[in-house]
TITIBA-967228 format. One record per residue (C-alpha): residue number from 1; residue in three letters; y, z, x. Coordinates in pm, whole numbers. Layout:
BEGIN
+-----+---------+--------+--------+--------+
: num : residuo :  north :     up :   east :
+-----+---------+--------+--------+--------+
: NUM :     Ala :      Y :      Z :      X :
...
+-----+---------+--------+--------+--------+
//
This chain:
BEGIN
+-----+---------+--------+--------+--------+
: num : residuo :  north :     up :   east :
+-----+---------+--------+--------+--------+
:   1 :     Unk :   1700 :  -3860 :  -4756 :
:   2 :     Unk :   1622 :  -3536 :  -4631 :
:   3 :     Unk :   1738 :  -3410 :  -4259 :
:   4 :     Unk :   1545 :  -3157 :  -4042 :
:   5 :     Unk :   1733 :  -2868 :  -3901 :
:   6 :     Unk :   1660 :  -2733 :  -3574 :
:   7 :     Unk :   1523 :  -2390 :  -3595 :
:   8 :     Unk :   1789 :  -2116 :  -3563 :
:   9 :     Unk :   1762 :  -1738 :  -3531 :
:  10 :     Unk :   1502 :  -1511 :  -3301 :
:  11 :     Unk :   1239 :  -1804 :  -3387 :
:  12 :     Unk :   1449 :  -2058 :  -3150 :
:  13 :     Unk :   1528 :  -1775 :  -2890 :
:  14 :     Unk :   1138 :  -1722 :  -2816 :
:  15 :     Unk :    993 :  -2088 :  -2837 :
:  16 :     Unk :   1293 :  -2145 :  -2538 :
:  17 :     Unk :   1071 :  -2237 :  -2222 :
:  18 :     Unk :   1371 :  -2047 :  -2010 :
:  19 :     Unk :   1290 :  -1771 :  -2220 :
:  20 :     Unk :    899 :  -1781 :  -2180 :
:  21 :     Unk :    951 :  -1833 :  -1820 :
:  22 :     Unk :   1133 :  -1489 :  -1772 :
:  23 :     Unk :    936 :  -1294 :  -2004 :
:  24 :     Unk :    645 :  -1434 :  -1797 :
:  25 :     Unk :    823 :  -1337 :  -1457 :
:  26 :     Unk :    877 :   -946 :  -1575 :
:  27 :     Unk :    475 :   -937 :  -1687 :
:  28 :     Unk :    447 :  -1048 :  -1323 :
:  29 :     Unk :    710 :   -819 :  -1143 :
:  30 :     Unk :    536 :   -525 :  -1387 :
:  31 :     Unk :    191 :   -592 :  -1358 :
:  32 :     Unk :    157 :   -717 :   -985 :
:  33 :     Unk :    484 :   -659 :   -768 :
:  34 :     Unk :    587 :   -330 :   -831 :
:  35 :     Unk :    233 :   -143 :   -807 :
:  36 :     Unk :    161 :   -299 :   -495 :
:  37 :     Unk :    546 :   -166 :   -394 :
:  38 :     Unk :    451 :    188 :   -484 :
:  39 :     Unk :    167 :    164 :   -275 :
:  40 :     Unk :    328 :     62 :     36 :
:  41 :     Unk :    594 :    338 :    -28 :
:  42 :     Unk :    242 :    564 :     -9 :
:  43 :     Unk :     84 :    425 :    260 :
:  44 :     Unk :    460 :    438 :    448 :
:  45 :     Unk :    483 :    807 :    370 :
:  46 :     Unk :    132 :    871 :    500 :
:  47 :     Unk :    166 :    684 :    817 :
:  48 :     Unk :    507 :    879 :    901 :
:  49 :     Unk :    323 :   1204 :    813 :
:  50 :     Unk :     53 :   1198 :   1075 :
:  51 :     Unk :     41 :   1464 :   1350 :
:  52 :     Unk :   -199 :   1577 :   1613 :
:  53 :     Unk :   -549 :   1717 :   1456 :
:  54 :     Unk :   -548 :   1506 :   1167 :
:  55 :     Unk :   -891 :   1318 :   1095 :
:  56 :     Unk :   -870 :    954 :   1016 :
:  57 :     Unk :  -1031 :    630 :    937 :
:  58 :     Unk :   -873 :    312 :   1070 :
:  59 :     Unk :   -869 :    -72 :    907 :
:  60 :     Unk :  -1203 :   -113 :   1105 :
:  61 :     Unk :  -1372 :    180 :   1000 :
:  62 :     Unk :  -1354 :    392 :   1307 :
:  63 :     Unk :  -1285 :    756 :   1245 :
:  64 :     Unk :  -1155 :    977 :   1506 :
:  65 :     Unk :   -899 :   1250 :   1542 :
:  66 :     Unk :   -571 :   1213 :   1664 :
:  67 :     Unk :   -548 :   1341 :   1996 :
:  68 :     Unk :   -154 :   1261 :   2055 :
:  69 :     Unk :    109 :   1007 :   1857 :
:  70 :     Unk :    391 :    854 :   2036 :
:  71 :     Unk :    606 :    583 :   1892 :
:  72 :     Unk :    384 :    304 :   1720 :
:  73 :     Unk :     58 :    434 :   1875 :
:  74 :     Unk :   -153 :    695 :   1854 :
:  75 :     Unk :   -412 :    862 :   2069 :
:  76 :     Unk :   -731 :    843 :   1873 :
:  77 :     Unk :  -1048 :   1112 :   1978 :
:  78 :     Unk :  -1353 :    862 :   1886 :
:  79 :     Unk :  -1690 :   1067 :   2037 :
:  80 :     Unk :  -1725 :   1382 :   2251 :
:  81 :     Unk :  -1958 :   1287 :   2523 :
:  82 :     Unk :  -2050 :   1618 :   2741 :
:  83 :     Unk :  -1703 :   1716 :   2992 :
:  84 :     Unk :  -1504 :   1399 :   2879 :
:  85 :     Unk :  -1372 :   1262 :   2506 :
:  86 :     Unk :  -1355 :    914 :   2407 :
:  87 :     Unk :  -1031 :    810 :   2336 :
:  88 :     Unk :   -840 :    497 :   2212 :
:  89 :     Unk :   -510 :    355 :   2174 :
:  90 :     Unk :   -432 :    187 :   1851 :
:  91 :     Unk :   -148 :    111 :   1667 :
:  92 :     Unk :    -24 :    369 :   1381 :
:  93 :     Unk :    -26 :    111 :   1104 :
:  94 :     Unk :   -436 :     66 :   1216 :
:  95 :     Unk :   -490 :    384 :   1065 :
:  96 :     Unk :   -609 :    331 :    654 :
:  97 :     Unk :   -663 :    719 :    534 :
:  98 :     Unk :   -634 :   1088 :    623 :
:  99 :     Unk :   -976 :   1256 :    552 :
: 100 :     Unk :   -925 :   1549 :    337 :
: 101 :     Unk :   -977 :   1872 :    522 :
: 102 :     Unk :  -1222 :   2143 :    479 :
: 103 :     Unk :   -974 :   2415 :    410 :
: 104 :     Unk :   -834 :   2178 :    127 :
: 105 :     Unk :  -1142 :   2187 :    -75 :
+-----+---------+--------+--------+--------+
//
């Protein structure tokens, strides 16, 4: 009568379900975790970055130019309207992008 031997060797090692299970997790950390690390890191270093006379477009699509910062907030300039300028208070992490200047170009 003839016995079956488990498989042995690298064969065995991969066919493991813990194995599959962490080779699946670093896919995951690689494909999904760690870009969307490296672009909070961005967006971080942007926010912390901003200063008086940049131009920017906030999470709801407003654009304005900061008028002042200070702390969390910042003064936004929305609209010049004749002796007196539009301006609102929203919160730093509102703000989505710095529009290039024109001296950058």
């Amino acid at each position: 009568m003839m016995t079956l031997q488990a498989p042995s060797g690298l064969g065995a090692a991969l066919g493991s379900p813990l194995v599959m299970m962490v080779i699946v997790m670093g896919i995951f950390y690689v494909m999904l975790i760690l870009p969307q690390q490296r672009q909070r890191k961005k967006l971080q270093a942007m926010l912390s970055a901003l200063k008086a006379g940049d131009k920017v477009i906030t999470n709801g699509g407003i654009y304005g130019v900061i008028n002042g910062i200070d702390g969390d907030t910042v003064i936004l300039k929305i609209a010049d309207t004749g002796s007196s300028p539009v301006k609102i208070r929203i919160a730093r992490s509102a703000i989505t992008q710095v529009e290039a200047s024109e001296d950058a170009k």
